[in-house]
CHARMM internal coordinates of N, CA and C (Angstrom, degrees):
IC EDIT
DIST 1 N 1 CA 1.4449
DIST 1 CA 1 C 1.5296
ANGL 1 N 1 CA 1 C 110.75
DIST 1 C 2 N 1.3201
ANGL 1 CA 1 C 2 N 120.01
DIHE 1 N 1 CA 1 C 2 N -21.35
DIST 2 N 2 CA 1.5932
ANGL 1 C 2 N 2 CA 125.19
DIHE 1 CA 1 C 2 N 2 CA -176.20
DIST 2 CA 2 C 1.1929
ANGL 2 N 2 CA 2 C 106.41
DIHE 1 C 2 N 2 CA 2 C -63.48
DIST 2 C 3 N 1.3616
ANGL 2 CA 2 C 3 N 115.84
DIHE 2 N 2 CA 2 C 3 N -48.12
DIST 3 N 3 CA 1.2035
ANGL 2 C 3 N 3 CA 122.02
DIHE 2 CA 2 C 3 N 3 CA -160.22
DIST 3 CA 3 C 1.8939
ANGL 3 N 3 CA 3 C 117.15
DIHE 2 C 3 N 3 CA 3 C -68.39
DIST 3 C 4 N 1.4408
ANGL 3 CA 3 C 4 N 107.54
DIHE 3 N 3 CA 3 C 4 N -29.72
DIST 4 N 4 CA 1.4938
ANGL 3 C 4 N 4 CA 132.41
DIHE 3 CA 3 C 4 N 4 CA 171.06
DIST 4 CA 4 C 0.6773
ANGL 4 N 4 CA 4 C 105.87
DIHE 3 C 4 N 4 CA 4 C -65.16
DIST 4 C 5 N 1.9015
ANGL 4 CA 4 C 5 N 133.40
DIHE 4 N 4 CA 4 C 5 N -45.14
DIST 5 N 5 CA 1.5476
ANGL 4 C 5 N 5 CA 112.30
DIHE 4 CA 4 C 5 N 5 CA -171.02
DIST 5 CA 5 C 1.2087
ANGL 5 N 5 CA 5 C 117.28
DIHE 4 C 5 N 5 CA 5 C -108.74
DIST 5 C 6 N 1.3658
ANGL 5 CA 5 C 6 N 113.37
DIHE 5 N 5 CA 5 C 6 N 43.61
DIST 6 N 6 CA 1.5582
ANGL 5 C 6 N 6 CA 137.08
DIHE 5 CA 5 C 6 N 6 CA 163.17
DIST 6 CA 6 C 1.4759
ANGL 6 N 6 CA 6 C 96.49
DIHE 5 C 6 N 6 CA 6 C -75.44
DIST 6 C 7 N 1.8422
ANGL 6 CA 6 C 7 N 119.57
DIHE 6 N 6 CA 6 C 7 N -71.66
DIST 7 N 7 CA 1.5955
ANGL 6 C 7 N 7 CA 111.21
DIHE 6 CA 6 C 7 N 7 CA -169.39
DIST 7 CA 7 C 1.3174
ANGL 7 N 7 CA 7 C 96.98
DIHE 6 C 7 N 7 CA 7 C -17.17
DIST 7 C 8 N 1.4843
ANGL 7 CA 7 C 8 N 103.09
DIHE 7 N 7 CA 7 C 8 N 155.47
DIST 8 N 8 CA 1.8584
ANGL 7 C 8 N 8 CA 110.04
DIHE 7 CA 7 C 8 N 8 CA 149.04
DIST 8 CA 8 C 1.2482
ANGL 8 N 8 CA 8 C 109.46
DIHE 7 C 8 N 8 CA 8 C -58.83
DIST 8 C 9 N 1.1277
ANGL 8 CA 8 C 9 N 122.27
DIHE 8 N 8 CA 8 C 9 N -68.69
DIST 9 N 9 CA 1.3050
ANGL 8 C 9 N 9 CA 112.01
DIHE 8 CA 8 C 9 N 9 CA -157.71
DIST 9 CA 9 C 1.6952
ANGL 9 N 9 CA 9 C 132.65
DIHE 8 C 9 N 9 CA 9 C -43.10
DIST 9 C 10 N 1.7048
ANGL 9 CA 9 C 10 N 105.13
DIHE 9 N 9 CA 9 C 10 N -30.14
DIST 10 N 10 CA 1.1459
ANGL 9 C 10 N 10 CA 121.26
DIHE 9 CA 9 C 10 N 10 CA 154.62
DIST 10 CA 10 C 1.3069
ANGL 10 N 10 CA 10 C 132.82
DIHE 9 C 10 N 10 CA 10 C -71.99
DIST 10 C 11 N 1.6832
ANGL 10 CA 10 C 11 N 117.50
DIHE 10 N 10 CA 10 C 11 N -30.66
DIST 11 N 11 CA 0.7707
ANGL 10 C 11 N 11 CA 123.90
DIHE 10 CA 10 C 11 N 11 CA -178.32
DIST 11 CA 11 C 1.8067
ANGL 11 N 11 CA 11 C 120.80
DIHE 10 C 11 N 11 CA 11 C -73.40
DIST 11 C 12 N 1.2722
ANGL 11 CA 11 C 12 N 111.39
DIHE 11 N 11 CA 11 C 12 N -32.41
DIST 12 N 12 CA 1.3834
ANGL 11 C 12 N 12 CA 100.89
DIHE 11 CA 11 C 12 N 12 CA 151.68
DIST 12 CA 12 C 1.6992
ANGL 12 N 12 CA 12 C 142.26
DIHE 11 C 12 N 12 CA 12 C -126.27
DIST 12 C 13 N 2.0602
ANGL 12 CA 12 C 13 N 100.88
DIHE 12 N 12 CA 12 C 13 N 47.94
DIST 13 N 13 CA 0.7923
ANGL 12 C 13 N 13 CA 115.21
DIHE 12 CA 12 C 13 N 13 CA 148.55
DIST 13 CA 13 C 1.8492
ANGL 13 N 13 CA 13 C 134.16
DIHE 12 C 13 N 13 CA 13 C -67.49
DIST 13 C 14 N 1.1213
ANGL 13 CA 13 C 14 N 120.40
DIHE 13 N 13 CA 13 C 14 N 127.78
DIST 14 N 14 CA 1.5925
ANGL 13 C 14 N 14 CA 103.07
DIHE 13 CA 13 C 14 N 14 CA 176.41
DIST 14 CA 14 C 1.2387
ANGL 14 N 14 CA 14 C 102.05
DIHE 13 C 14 N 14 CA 14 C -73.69
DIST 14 C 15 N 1.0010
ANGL 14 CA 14 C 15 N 141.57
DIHE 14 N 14 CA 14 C 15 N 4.55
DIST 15 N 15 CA 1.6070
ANGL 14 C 15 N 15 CA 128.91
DIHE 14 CA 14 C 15 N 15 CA -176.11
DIST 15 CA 15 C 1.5539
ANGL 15 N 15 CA 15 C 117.11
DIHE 14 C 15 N 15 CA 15 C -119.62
DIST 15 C 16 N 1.6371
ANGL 15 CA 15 C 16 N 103.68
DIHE 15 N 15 CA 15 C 16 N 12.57
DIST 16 N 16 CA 1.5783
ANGL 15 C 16 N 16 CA 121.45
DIHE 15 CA 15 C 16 N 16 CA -175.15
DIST 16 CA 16 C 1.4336
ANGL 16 N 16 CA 16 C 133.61
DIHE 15 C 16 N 16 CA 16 C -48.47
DIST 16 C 17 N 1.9552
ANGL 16 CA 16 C 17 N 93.98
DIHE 16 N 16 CA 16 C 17 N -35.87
DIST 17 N 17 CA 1.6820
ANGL 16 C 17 N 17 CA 112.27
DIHE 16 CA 16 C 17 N 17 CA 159.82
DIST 17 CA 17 C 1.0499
ANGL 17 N 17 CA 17 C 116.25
DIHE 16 C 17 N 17 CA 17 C -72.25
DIST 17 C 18 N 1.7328
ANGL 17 CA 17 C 18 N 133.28
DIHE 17 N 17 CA 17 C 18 N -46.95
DIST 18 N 18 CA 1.0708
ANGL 17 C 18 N 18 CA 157.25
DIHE 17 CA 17 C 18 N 18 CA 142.86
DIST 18 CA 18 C 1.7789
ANGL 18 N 18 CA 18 C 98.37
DIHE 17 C 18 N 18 CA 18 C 12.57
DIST 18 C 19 N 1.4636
ANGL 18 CA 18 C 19 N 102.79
DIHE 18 N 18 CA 18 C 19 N -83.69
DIST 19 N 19 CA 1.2228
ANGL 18 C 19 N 19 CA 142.43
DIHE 18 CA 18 C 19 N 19 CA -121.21
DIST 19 CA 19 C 1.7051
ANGL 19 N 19 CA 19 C 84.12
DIHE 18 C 19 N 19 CA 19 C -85.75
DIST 19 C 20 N 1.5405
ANGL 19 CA 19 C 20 N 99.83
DIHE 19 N 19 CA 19 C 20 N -57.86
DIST 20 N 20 CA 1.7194
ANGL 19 C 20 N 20 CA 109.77
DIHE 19 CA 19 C 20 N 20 CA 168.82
DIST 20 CA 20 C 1.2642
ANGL 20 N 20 CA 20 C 118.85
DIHE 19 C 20 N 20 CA 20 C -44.01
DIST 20 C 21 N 1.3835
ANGL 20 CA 20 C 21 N 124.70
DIHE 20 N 20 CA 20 C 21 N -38.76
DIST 21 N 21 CA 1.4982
ANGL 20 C 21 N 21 CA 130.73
DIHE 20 CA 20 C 21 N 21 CA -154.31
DIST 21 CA 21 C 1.6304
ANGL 21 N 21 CA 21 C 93.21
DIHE 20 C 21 N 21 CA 21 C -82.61
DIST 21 C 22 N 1.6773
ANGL 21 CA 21 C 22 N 130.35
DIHE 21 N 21 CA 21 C 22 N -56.53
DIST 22 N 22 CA 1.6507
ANGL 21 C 22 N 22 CA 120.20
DIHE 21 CA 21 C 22 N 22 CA 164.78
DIST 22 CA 22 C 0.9193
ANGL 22 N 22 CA 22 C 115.39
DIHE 21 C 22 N 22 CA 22 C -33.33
DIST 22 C 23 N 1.1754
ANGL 22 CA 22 C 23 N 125.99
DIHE 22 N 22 CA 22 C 23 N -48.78
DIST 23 N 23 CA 1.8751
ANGL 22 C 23 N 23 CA 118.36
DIHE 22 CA 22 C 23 N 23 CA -151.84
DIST 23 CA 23 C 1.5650
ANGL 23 N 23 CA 23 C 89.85
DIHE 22 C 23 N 23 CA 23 C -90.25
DIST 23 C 24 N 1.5604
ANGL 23 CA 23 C 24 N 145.63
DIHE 23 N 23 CA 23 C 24 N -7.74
DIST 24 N 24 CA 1.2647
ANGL 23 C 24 N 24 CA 117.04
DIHE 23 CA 23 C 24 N 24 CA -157.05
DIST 24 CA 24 C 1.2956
ANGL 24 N 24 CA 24 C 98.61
DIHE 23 C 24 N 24 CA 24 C -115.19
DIST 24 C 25 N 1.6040
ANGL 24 CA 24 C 25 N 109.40
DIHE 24 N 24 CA 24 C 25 N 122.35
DIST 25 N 25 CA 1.5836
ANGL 24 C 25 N 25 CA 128.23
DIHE 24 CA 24 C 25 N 25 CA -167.64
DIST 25 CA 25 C 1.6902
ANGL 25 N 25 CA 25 C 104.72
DIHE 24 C 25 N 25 CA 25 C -52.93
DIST 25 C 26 N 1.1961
ANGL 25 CA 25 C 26 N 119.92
DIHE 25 N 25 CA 25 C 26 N -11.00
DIST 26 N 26 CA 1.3835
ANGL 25 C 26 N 26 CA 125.56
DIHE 25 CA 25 C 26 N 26 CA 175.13
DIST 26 CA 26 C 1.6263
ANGL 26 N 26 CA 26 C 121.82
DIHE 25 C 26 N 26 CA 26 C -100.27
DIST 26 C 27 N 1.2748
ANGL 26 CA 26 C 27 N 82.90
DIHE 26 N 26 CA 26 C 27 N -15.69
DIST 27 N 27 CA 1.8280
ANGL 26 C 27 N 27 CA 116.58
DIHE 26 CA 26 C 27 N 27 CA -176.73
DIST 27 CA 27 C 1.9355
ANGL 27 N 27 CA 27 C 104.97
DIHE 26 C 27 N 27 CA 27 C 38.75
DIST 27 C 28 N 1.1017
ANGL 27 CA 27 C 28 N 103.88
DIHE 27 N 27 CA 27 C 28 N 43.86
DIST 28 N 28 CA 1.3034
ANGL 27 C 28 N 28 CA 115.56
DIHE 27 CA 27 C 28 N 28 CA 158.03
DIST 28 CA 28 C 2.1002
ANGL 28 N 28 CA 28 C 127.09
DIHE 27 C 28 N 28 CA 28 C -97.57
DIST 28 C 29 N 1.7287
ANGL 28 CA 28 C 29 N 89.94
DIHE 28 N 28 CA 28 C 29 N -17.05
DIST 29 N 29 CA 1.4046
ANGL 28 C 29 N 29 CA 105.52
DIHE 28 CA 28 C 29 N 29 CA -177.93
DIST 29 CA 29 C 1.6709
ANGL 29 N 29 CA 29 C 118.49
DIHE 28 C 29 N 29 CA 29 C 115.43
DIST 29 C 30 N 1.6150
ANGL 29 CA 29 C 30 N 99.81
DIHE 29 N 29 CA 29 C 30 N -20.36
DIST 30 N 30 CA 1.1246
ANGL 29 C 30 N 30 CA 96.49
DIHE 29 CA 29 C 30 N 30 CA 169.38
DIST 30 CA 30 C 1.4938
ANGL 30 N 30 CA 30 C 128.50
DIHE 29 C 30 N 30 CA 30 C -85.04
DIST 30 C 31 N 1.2132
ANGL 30 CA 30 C 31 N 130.46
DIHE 30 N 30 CA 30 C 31 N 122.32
DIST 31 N 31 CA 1.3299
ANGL 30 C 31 N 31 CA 134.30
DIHE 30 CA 30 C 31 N 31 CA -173.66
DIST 31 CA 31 C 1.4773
ANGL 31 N 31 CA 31 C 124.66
DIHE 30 C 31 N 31 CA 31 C -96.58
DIST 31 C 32 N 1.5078
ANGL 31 CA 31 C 32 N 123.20
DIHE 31 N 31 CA 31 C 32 N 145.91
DIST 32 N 32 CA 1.2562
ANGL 31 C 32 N 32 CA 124.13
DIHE 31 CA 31 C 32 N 32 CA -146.15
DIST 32 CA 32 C 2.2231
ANGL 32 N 32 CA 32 C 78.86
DIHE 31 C 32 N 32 CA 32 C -120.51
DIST 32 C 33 N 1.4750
ANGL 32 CA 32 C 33 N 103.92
DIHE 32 N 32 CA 32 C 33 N -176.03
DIST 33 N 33 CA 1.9914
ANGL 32 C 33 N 33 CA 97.52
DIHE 32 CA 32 C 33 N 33 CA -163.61
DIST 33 CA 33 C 2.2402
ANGL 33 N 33 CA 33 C 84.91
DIHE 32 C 33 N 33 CA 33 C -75.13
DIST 33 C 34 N 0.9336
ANGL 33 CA 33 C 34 N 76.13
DIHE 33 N 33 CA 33 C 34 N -33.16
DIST 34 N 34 CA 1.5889
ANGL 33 C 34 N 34 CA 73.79
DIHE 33 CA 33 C 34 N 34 CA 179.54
DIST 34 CA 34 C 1.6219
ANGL 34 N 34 CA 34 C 127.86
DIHE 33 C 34 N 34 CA 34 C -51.11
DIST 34 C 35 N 1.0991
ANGL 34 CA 34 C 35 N 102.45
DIHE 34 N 34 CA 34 C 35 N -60.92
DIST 35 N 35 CA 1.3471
ANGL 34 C 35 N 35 CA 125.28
DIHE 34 CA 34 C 35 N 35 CA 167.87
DIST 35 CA 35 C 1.3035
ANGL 35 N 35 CA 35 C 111.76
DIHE 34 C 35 N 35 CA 35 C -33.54
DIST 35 C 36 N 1.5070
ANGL 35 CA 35 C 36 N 113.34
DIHE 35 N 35 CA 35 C 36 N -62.46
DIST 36 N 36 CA 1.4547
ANGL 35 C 36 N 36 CA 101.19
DIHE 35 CA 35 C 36 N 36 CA 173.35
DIST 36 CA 36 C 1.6109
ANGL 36 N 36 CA 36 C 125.85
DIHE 35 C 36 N 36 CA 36 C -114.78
DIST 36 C 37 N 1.6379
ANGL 36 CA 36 C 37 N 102.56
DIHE 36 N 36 CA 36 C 37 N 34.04
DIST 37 N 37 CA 1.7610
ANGL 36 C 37 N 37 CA 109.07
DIHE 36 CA 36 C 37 N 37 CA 146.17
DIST 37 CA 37 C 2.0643
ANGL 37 N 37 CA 37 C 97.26
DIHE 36 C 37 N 37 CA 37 C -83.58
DIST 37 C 38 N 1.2652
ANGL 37 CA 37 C 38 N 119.79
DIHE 37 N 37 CA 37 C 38 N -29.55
DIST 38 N 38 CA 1.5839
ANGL 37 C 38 N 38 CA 106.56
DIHE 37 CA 37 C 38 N 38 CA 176.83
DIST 38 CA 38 C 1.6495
ANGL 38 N 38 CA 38 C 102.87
DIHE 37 C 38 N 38 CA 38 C -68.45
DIST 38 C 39 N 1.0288
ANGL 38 CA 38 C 39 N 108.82
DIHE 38 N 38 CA 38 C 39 N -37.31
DIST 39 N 39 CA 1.6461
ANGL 38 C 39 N 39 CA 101.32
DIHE 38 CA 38 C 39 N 39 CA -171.95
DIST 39 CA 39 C 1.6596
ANGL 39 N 39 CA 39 C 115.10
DIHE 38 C 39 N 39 CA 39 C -81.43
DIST 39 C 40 N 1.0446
ANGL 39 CA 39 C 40 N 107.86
DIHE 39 N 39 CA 39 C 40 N -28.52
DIST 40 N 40 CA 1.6012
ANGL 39 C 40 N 40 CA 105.90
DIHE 39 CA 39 C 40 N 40 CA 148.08
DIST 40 CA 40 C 1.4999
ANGL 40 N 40 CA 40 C 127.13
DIHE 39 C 40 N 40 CA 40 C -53.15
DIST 40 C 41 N 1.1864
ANGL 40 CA 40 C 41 N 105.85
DIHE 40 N 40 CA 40 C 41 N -67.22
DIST 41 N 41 CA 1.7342
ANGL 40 C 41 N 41 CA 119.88
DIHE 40 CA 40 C 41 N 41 CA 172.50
DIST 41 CA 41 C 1.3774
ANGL 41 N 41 CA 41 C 85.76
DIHE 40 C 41 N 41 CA 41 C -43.36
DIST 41 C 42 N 1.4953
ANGL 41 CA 41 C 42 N 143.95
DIHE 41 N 41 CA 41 C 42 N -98.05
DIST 42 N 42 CA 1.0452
ANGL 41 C 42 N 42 CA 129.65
DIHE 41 CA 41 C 42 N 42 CA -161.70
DIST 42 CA 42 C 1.6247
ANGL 42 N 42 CA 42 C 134.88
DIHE 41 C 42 N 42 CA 42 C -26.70
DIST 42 C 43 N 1.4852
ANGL 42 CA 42 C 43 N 95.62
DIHE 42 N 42 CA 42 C 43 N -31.67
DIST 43 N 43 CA 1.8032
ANGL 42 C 43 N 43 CA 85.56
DIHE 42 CA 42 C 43 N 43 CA -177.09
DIST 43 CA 43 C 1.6289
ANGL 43 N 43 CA 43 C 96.95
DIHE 42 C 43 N 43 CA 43 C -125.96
DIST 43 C 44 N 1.5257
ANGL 43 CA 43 C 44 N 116.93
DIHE 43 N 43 CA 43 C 44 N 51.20
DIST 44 N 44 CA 1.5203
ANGL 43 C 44 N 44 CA 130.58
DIHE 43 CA 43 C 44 N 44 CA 154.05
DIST 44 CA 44 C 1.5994
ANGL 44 N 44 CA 44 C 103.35
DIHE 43 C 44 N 44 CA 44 C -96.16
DIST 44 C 45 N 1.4255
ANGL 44 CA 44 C 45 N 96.76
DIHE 44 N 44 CA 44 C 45 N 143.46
DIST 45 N 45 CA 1.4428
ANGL 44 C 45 N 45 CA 115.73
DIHE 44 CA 44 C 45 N 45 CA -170.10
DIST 45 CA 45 C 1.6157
ANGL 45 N 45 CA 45 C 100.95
DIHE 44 C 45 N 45 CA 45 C -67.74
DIST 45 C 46 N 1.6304
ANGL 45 CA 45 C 46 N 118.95
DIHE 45 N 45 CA 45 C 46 N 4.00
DIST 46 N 46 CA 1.4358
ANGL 45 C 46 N 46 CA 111.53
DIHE 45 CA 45 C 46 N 46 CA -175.58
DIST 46 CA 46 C 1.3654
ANGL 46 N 46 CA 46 C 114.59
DIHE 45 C 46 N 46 CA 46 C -97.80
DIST 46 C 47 N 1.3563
ANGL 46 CA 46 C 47 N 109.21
DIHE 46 N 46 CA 46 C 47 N -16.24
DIST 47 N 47 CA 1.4831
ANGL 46 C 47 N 47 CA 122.33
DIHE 46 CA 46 C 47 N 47 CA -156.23
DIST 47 CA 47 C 1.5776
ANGL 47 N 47 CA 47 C 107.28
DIHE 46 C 47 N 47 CA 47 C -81.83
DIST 47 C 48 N 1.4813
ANGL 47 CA 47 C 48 N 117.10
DIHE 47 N 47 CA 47 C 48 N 138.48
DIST 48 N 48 CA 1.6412
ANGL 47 C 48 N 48 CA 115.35
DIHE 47 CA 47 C 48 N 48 CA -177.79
DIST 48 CA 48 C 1.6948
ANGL 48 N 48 CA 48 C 139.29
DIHE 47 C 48 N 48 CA 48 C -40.75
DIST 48 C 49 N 0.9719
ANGL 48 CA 48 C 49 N 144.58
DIHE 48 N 48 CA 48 C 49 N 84.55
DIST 49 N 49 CA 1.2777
ANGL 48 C 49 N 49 CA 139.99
DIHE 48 CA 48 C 49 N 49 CA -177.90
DIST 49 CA 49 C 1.3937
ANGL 49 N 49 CA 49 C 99.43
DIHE 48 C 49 N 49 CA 49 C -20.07
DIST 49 C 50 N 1.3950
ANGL 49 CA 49 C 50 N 171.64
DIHE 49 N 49 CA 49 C 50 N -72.67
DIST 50 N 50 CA 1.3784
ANGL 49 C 50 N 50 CA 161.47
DIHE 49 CA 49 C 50 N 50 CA 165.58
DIST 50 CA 50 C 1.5398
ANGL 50 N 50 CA 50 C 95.76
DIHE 49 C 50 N 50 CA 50 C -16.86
DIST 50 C 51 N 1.2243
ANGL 50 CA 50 C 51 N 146.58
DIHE 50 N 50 CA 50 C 51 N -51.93
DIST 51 N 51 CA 1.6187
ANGL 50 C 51 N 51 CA 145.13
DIHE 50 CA 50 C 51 N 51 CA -152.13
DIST 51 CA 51 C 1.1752
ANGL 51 N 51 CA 51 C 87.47
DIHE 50 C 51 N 51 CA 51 C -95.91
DIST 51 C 52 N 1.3290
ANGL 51 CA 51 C 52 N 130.76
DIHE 51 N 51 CA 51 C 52 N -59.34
DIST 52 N 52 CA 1.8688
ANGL 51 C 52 N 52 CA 123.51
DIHE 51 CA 51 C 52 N 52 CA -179.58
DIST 52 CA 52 C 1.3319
ANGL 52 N 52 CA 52 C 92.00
DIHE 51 C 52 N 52 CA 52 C -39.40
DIST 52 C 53 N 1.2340
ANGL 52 CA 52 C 53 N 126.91
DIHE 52 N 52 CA 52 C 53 N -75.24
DIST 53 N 53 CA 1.6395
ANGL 52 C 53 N 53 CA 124.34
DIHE 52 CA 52 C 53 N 53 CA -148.56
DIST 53 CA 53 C 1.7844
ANGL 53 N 53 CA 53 C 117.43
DIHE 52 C 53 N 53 CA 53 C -68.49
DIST 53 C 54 N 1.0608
ANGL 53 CA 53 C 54 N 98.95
DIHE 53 N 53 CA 53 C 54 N -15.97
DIST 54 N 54 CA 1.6569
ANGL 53 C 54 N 54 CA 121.80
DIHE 53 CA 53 C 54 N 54 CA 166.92
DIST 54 CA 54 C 1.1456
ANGL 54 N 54 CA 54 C 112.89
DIHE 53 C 54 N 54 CA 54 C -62.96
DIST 54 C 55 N 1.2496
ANGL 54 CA 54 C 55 N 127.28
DIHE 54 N 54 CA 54 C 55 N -76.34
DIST 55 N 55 CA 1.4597
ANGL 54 C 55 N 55 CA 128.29
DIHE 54 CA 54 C 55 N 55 CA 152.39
DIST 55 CA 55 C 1.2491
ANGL 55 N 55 CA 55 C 148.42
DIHE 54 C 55 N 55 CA 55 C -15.16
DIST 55 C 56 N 1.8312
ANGL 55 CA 55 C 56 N 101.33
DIHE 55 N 55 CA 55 C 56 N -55.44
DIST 56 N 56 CA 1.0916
ANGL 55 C 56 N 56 CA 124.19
DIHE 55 CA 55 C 56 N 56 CA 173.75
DIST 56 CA 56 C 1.3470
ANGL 56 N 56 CA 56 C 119.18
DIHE 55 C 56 N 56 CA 56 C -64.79
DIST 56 C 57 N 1.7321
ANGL 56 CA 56 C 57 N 107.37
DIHE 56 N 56 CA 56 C 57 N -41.11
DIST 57 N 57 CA 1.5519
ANGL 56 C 57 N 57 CA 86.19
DIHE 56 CA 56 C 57 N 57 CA 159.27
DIST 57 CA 57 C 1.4818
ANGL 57 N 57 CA 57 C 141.21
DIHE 56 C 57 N 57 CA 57 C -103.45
DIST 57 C 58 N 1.3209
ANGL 57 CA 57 C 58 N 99.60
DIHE 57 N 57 CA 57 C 58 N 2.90
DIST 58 N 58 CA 1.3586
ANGL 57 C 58 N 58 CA 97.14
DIHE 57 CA 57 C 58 N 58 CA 149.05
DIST 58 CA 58 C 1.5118
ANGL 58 N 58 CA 58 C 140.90
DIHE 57 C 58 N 58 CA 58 C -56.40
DIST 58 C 59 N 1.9033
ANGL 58 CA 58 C 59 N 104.86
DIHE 58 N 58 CA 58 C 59 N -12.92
DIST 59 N 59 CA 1.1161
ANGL 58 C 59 N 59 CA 116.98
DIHE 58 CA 58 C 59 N 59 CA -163.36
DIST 59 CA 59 C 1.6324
ANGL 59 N 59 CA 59 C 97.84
DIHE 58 C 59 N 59 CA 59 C -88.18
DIST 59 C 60 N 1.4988
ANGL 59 CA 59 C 60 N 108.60
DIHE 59 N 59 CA 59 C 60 N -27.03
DIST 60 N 60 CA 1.0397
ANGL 59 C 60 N 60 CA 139.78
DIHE 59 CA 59 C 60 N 60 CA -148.66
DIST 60 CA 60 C 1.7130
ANGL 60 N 60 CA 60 C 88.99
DIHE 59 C 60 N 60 CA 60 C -79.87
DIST 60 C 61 N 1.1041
ANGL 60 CA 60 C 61 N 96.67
DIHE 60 N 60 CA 60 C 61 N -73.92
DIST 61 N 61 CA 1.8676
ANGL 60 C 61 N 61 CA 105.93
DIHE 60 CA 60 C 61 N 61 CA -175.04
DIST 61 CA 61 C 1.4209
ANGL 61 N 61 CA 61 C 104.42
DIHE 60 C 61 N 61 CA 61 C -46.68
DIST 61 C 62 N 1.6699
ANGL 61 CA 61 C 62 N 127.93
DIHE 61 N 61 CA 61 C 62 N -12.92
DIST 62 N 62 CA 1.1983
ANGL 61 C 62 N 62 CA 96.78
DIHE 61 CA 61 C 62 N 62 CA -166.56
DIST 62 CA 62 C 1.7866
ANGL 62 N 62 CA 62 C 106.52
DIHE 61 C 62 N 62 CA 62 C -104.79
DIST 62 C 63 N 1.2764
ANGL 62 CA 62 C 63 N 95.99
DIHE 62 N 62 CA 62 C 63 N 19.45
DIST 63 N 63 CA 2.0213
ANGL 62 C 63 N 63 CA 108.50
DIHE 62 CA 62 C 63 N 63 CA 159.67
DIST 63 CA 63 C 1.2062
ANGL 63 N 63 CA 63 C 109.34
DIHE 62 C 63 N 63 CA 63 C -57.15
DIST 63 C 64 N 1.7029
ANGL 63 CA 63 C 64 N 104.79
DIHE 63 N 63 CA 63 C 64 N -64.02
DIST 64 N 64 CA 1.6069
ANGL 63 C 64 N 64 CA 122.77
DIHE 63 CA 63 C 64 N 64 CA -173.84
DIST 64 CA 64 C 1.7857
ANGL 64 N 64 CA 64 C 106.78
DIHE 63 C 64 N 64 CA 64 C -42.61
DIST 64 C 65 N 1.4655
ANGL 64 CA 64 C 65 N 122.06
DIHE 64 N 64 CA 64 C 65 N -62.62
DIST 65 N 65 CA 1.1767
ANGL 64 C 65 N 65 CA 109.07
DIHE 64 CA 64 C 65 N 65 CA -143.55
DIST 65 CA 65 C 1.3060
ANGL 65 N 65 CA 65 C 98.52
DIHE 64 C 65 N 65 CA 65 C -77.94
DIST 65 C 66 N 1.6155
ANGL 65 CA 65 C 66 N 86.43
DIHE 65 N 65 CA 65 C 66 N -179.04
DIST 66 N 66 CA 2.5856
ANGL 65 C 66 N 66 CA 92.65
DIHE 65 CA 65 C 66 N 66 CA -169.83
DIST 66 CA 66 C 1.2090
ANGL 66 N 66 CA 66 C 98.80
DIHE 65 C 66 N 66 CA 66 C -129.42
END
COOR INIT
IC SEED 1 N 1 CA 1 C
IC BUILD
């Protein structure tokens, strides 16, 4: 996961661990090449507004949990 939230874009997201922890099929943060060709696909300008918003709150819920 360190290595992911190097990009900028992650890097100064507050939700960068967040963001890692959805996409990682282990959902610990660590990501497998797969993991983050989905998390790419997800935040390409091609991908469905229904799947953005899917995400998003999943990204969302994962503030809440402890």
């Amino acid at each position: 996961m360190s290595k992911i939230l190097q990009y900028p874009e992650l890097r100064v997201n507050p939700f960068g661990d967040r963001i890692c922890k959805v996409f990682s099929s282990s959902e610990d943060g660590d990501m497998t090449f797969e993991d983050f060709l989905d998390m790419m696909n997800v935040f390409s300008d091609a991908c469905p507004k229904k799947l953005k918003a899917e995400y998003a709150f999943r990204i969302w819920g994962k503030v809440f949990e402890i």
